[in-house]
mmCIF file as gemmi writes it, N, C-alpha and C atoms, coordinates in Angstrom:
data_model
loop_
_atom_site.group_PDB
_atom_site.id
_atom_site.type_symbol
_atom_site.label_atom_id
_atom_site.label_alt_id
_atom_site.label_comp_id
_atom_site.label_asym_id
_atom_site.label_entity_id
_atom_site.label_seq_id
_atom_site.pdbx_PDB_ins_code
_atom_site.Cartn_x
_atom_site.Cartn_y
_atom_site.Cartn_z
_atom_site.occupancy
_atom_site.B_iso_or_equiv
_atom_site.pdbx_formal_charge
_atom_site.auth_seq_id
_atom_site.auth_asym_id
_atom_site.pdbx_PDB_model_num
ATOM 1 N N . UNK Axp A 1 ? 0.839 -1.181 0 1 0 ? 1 A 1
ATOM 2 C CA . UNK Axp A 1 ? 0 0 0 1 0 ? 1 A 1
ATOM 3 C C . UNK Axp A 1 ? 0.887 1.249 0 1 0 ? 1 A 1
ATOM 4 N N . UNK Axp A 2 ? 0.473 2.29 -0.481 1 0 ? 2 A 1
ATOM 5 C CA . UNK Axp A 2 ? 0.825 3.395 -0.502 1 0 ? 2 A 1
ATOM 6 C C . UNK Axp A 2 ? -0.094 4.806 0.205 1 0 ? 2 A 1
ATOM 7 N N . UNK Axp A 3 ? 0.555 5.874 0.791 1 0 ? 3 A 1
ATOM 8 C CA . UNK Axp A 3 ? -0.561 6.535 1.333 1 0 ? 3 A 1
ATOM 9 C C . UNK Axp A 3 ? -0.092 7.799 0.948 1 0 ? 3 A 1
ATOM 10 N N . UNK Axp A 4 ? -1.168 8.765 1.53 1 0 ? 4 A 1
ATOM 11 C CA . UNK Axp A 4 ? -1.216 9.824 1.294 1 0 ? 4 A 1
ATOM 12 C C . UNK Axp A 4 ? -1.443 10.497 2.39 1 0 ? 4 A 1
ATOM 13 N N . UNK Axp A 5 ? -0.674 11.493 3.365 1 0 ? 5 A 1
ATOM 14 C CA . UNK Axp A 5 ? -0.908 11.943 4.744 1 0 ? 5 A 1
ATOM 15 C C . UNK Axp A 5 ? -1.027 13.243 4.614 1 0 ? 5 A 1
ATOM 16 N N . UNK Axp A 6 ? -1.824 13.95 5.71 1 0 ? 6 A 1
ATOM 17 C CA . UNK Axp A 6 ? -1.466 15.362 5.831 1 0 ? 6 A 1
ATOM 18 C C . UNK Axp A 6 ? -1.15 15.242 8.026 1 0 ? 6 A 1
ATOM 19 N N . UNK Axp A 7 ? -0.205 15.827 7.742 1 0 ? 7 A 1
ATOM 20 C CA . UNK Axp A 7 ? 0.256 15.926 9.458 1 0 ? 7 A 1
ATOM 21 C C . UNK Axp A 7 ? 0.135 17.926 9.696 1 0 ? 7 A 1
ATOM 22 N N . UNK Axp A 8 ? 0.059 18.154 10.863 1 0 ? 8 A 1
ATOM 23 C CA . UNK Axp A 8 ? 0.226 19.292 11.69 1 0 ? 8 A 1
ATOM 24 C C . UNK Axp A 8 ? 0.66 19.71 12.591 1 0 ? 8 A 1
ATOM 25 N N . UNK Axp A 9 ? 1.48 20.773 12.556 1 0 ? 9 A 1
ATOM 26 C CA . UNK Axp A 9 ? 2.131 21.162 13.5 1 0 ? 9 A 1
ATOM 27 C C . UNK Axp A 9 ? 1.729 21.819 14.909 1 0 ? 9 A 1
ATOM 28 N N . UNK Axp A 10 ? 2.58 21.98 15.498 1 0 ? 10 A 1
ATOM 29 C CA . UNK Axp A 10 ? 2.047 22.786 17.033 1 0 ? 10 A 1
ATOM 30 C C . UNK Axp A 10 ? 1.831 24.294 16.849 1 0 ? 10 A 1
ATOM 31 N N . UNK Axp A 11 ? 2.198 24.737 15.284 1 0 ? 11 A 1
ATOM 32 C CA . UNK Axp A 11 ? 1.543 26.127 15.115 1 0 ? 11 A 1
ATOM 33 C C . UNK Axp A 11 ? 0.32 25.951 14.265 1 0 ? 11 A 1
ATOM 34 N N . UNK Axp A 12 ? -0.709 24.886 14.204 1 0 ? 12 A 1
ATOM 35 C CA . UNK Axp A 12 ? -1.261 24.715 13.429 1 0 ? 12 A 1
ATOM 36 C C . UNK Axp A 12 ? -1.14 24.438 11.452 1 0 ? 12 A 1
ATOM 37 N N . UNK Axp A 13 ? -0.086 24.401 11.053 1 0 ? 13 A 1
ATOM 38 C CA . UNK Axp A 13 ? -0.167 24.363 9.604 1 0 ? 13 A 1
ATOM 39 C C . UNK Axp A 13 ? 0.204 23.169 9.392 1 0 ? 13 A 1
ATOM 40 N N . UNK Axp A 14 ? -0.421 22.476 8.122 1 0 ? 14 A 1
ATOM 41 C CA . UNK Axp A 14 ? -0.618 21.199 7.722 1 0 ? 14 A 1
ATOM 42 C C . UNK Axp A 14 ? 0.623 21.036 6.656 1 0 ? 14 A 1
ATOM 43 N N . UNK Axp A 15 ? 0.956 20.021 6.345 1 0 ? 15 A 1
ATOM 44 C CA . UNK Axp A 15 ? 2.204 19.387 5.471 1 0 ? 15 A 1
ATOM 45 C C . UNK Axp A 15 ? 1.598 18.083 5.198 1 0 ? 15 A 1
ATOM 46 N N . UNK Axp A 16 ? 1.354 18.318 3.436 1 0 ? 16 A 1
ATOM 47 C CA . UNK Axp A 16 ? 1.244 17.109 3.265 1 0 ? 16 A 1
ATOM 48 C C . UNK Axp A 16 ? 1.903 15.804 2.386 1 0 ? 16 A 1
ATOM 49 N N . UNK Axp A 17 ? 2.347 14.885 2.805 1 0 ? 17 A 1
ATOM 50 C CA . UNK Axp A 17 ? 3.071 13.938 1.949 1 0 ? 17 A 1
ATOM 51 C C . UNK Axp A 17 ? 2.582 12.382 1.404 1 0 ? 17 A 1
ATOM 52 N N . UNK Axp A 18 ? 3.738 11.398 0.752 1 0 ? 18 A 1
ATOM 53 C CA . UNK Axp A 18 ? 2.961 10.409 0.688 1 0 ? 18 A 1
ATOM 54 C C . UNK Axp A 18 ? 4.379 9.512 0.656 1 0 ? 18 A 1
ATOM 55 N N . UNK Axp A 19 ? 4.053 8.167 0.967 1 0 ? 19 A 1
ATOM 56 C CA . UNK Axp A 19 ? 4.929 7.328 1.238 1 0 ? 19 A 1
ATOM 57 C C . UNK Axp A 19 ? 4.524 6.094 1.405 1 0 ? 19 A 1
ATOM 58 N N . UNK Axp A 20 ? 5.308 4.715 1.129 1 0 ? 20 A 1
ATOM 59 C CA . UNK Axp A 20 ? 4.794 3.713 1.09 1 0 ? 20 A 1
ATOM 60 C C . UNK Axp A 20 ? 4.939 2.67 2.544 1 0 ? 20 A 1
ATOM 61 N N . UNK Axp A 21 ? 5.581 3.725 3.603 1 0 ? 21 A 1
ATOM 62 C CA . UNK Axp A 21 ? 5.286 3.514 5.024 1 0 ? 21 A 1
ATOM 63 C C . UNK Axp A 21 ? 5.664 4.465 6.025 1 0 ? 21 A 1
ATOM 64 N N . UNK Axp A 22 ? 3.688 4.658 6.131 1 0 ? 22 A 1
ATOM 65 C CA . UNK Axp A 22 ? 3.347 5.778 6.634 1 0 ? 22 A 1
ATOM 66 C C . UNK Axp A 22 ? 3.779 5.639 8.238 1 0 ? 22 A 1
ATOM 67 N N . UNK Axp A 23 ? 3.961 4.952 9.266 1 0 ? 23 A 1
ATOM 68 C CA . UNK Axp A 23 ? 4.741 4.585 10.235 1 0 ? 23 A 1
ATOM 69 C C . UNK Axp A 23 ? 6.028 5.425 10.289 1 0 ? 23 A 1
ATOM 70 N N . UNK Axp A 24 ? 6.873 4.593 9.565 1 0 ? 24 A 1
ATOM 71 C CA . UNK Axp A 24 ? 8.084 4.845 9.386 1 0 ? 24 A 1
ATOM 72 C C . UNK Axp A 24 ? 8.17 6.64 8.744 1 0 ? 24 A 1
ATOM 73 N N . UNK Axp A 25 ? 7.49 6.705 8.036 1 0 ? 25 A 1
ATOM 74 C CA . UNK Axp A 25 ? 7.602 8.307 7.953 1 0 ? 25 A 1
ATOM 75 C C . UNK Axp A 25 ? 7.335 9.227 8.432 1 0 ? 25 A 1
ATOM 76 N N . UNK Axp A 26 ? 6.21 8.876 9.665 1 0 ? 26 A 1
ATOM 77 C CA . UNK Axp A 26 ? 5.733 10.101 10.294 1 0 ? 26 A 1
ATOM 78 C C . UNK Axp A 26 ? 6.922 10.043 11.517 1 0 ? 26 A 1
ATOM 79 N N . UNK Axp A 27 ? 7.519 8.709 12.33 1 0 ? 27 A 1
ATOM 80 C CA . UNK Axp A 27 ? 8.684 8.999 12.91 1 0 ? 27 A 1
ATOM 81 C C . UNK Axp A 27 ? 9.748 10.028 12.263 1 0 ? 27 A 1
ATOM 82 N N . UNK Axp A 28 ? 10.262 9.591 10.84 1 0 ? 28 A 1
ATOM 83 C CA . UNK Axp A 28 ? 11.281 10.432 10.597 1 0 ? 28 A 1
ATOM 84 C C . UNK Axp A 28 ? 11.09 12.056 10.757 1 0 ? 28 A 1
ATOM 85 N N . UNK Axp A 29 ? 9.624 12.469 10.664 1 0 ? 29 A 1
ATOM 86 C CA . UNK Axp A 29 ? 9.389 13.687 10.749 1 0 ? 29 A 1
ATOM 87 C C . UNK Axp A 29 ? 9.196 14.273 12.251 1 0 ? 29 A 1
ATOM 88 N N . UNK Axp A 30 ? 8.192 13.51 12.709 1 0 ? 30 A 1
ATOM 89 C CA . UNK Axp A 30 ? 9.234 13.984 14.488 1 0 ? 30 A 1
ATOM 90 C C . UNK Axp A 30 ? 10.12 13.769 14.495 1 0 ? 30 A 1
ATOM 91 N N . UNK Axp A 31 ? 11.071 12.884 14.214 1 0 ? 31 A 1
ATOM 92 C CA . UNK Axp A 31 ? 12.654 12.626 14.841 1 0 ? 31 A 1
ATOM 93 C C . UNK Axp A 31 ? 13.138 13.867 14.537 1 0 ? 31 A 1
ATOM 94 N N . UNK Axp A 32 ? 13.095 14.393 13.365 1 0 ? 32 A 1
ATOM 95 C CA . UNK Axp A 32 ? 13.608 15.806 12.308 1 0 ? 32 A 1
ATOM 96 C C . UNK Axp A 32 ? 14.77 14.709 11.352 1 0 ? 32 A 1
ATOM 97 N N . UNK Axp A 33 ? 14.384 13.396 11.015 1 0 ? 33 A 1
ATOM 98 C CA . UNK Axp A 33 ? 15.025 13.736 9.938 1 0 ? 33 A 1
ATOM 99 C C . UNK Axp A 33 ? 14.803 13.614 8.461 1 0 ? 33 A 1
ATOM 100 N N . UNK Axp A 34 ? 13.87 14.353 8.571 1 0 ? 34 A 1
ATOM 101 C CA . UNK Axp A 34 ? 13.186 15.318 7.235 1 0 ? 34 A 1
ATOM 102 C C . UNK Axp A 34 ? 13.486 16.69 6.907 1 0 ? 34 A 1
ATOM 103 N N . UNK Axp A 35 ? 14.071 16.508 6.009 1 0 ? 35 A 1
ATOM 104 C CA . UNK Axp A 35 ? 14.874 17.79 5.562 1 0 ? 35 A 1
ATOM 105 C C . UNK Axp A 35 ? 13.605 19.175 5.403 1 0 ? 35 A 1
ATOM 106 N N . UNK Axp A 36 ? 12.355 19.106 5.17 1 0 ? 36 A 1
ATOM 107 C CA . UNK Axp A 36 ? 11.734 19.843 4.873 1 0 ? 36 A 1
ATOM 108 C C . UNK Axp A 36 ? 10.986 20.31 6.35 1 0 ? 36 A 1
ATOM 109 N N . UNK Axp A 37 ? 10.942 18.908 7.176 1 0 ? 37 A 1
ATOM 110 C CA . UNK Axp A 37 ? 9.883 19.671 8.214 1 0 ? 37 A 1
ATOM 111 C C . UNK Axp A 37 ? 10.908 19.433 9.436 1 0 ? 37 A 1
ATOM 112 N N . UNK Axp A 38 ? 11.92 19.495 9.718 1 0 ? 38 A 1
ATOM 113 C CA . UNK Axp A 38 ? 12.807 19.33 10.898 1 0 ? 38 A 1
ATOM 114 C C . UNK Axp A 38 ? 12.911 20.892 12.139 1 0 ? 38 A 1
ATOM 115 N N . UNK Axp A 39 ? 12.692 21.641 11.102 1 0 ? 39 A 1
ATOM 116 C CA . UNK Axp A 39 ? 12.311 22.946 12.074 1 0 ? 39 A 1
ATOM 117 C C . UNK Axp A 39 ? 10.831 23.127 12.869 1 0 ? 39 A 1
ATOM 118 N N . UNK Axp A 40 ? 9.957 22.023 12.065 1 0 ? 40 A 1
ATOM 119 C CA . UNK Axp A 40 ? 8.386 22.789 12.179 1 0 ? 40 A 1
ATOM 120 C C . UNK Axp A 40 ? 7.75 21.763 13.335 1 0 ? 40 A 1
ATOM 121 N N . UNK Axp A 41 ? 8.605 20.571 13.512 1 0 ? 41 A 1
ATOM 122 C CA . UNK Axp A 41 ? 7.675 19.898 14.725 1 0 ? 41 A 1
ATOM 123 C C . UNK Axp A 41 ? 7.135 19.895 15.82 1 0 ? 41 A 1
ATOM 124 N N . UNK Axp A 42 ? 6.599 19.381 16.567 1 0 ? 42 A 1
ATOM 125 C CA . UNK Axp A 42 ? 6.587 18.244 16.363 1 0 ? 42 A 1
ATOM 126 C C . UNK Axp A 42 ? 5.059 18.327 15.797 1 0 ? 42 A 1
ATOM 127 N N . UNK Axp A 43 ? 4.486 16.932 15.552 1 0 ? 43 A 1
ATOM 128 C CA . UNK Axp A 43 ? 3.687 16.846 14.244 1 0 ? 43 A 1
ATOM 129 C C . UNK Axp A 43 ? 2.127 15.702 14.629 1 0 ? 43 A 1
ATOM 130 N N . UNK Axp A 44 ? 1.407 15.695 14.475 1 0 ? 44 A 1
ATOM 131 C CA . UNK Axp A 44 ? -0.003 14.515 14.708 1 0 ? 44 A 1
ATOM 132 C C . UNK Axp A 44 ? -0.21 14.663 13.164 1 0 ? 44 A 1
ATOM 133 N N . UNK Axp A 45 ? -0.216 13.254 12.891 1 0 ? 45 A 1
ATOM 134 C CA . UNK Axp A 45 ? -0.767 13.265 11.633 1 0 ? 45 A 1
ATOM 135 C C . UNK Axp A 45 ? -2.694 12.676 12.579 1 0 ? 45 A 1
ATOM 136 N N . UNK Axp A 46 ? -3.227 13.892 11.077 1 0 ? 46 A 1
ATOM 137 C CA . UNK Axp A 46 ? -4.08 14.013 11.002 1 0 ? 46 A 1
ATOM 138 C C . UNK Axp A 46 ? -5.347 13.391 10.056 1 0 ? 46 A 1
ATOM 139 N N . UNK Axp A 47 ? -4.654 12.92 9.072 1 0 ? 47 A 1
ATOM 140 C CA . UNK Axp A 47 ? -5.38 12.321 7.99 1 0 ? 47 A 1
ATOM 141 C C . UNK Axp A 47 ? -4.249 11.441 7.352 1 0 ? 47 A 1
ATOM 142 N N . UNK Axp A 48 ? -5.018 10.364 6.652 1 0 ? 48 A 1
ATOM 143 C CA . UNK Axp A 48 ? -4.345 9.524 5.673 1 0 ? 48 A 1
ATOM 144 C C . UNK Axp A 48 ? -5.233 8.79 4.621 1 0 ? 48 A 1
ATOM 145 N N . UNK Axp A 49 ? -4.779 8.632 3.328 1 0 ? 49 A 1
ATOM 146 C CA . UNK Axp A 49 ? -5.739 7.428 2.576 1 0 ? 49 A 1
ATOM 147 C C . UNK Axp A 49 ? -4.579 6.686 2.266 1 0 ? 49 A 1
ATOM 148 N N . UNK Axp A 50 ? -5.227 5.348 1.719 1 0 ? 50 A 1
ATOM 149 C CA . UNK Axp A 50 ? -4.298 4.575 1.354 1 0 ? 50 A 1
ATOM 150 C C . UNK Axp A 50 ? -4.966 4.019 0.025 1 0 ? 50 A 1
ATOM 151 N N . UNK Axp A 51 ? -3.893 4.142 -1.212 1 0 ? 51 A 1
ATOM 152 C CA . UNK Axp A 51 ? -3.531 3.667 -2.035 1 0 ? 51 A 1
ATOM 153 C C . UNK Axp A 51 ? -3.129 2.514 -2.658 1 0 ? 51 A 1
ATOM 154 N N . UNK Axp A 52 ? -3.46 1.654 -4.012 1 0 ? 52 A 1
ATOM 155 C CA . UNK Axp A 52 ? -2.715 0.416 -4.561 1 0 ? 52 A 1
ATOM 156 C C . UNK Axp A 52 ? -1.739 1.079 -4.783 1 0 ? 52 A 1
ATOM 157 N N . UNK Axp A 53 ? -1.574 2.226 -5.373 1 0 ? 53 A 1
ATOM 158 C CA . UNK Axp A 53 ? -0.393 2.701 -6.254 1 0 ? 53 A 1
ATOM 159 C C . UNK Axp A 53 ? 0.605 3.572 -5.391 1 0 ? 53 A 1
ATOM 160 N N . UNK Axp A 54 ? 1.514 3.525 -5.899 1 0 ? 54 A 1
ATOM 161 C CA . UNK Axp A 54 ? 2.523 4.577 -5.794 1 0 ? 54 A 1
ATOM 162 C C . UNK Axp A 54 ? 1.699 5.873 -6.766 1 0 ? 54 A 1
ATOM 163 N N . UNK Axp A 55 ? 1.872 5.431 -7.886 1 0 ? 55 A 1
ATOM 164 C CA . UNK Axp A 55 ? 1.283 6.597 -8.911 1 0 ? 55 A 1
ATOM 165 C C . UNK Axp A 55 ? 0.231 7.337 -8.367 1 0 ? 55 A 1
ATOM 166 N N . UNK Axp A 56 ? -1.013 6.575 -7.773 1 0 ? 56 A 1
ATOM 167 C CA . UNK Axp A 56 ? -2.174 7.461 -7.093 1 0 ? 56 A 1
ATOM 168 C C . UNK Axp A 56 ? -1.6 7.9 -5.591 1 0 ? 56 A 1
ATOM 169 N N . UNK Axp A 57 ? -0.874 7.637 -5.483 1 0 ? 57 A 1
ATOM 170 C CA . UNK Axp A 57 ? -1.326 8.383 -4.043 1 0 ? 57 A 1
ATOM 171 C C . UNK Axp A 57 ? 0.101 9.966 -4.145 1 0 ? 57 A 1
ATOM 172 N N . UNK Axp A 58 ? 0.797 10.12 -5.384 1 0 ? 58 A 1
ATOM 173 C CA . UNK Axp A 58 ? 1.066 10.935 -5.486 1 0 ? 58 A 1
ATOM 174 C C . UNK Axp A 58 ? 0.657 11.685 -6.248 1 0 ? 58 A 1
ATOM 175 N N . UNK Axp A 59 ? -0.303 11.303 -6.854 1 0 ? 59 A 1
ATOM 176 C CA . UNK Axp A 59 ? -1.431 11.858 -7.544 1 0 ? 59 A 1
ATOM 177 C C . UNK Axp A 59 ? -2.167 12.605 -6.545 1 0 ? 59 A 1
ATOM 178 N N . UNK Axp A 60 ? -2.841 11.808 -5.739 1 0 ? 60 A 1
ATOM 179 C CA . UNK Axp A 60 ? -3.655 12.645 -4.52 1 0 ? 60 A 1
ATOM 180 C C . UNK Axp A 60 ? -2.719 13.911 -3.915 1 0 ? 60 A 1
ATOM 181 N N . UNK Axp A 61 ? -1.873 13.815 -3.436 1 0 ? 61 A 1
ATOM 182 C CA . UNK Axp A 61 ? -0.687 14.303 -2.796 1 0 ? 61 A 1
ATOM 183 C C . UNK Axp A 61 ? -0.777 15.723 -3.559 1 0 ? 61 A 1
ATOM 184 N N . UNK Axp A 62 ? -0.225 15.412 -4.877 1 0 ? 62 A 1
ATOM 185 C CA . UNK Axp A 62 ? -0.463 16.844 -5.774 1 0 ? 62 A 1
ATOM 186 C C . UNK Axp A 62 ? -1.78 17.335 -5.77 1 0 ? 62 A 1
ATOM 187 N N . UNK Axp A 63 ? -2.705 16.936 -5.964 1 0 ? 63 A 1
ATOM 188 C CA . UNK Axp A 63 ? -3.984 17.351 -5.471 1 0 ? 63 A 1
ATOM 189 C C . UNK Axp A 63 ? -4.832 17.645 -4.911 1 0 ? 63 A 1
ATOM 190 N N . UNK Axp A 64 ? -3.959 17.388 -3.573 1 0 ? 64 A 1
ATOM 191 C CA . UNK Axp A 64 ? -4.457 18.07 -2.008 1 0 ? 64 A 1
ATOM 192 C C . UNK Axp A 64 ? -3.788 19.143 -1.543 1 0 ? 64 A 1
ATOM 193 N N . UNK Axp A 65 ? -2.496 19.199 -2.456 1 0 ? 65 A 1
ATOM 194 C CA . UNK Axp A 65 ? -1.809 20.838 -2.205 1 0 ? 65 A 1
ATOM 195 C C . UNK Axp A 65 ? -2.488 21.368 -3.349 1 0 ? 65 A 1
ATOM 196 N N . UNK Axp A 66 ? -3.572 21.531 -4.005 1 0 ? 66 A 1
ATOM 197 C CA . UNK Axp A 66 ? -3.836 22.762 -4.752 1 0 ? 66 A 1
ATOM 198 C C . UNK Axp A 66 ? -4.878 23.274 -4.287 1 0 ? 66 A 1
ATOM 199 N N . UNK Axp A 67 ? -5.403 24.215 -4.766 1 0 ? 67 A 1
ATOM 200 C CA . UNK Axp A 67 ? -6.423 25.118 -4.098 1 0 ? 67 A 1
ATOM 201 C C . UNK Axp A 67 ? -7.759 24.661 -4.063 1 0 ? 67 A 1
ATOM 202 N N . UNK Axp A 68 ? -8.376 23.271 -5.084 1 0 ? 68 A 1
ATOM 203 C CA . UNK Axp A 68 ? -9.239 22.593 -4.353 1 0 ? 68 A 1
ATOM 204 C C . UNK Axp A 68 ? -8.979 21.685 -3.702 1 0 ? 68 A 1
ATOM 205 N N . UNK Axp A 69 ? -7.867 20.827 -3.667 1 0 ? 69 A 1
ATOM 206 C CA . UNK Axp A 69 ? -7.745 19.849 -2.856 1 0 ? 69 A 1
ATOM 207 C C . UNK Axp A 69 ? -7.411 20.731 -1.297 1 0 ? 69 A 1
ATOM 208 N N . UNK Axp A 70 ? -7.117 21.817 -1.076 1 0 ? 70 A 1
ATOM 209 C CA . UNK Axp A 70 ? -7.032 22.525 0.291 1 0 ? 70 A 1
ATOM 210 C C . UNK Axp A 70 ? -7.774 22.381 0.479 1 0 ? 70 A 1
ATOM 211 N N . UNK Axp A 71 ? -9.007 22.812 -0.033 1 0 ? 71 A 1
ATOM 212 C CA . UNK Axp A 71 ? -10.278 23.297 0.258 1 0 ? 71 A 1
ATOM 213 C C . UNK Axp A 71 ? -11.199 21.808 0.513 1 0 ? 71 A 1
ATOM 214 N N . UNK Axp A 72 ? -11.051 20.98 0.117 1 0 ? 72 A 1
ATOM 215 C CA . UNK Axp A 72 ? -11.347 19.509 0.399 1 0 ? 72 A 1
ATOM 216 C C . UNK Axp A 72 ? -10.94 19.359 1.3 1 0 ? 72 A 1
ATOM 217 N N . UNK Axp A 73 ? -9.814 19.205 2.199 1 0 ? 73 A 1
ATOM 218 C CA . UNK Axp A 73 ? -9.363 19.131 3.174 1 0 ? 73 A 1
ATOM 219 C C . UNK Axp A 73 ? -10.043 19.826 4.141 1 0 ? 73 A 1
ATOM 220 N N . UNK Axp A 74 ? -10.526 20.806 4.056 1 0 ? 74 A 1
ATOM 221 C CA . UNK Axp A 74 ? -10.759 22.08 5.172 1 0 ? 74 A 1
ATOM 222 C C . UNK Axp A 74 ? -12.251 21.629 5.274 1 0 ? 74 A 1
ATOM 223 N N . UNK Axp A 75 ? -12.732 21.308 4.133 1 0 ? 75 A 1
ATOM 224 C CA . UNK Axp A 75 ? -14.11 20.892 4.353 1 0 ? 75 A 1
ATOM 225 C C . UNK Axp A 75 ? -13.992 18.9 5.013 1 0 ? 75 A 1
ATOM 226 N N . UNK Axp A 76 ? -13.347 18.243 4.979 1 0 ? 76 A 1
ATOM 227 C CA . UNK Axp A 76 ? -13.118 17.116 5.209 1 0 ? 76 A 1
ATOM 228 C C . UNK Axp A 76 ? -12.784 16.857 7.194 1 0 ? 76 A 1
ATOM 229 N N . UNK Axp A 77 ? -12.014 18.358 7.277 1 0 ? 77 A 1
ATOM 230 C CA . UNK Axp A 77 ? -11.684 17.958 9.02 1 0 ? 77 A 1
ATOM 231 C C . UNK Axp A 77 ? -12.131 19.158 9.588 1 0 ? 77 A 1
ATOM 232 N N . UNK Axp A 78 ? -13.153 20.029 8.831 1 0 ? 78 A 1
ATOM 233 C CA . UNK Axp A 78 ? -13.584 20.893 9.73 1 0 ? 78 A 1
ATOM 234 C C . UNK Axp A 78 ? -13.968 20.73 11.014 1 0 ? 78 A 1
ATOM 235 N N . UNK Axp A 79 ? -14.283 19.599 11.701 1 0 ? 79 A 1
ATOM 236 C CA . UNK Axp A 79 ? -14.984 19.556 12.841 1 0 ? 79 A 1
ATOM 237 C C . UNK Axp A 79 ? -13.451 19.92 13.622 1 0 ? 79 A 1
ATOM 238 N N . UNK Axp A 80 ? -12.531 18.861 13.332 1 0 ? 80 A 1
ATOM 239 C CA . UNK Axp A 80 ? -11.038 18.159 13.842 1 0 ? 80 A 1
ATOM 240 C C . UNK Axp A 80 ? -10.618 19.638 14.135 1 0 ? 80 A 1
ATOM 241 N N . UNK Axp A 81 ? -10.35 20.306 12.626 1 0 ? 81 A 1
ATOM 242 C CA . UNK Axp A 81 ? -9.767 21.671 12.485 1 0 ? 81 A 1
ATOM 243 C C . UNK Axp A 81 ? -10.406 23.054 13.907 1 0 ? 81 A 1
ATOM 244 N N . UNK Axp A 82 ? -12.031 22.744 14.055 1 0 ? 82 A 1
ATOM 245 C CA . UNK Axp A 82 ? -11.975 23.822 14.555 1 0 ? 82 A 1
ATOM 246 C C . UNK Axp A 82 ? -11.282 22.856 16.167 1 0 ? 82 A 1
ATOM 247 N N . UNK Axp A 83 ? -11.461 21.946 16.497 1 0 ? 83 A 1
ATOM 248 C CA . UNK Axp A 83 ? -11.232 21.437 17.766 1 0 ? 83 A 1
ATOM 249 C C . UNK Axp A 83 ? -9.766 22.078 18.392 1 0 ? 83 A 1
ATOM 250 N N . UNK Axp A 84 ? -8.783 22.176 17.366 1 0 ? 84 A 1
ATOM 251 C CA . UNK Axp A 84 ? -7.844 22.504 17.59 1 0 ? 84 A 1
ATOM 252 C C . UNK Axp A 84 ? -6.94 23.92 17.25 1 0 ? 84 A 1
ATOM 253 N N . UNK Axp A 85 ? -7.957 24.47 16.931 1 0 ? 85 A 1
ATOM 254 C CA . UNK Axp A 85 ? -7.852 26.049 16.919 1 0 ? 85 A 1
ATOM 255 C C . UNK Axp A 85 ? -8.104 26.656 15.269 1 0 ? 85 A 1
């Protein structure tokens, strides 16, 4: 399987990635050793789907960082979102 995550930080902003073990990756991103989010942790992932493909779930991935897939998102954990500020 392959997935597709969005995690959040303790200032609230979401990062989202995909990987074919989602375990193992959300450690490396608390640990910090993720070159992109090592300043911004620590992190709750918040959402995930899972994928047959590699191909789709970086498909999704690109499509949840654009301005409707944000907006999917925002409508998807609004309840989650307001819970936590």
């Amino acid at each position: 399987m392959f997935y597709t995550y969005v995690l959040q930080n303790k200032n609230k902003t979401l990062y989202t990635g995909s990987t074919n073990d989602l375990r193992k990756r959300f450690n490396e991103h608390n640990s910090k050793k993720s070159e992109y989010t090592k300043h911004r942790g620590p992190y709750k992932l918040i959402y995930y789907e899972a994928c047959l493909s590699e191909e789709d779930a970086r498909s999704r991935e690109k499509y949840l960082k654009s301005g409707m897939g944000k907006r999917y998102l925002k409508n998807r954990l609004k309840r989650f979102l307001s819970l936590t500020g």
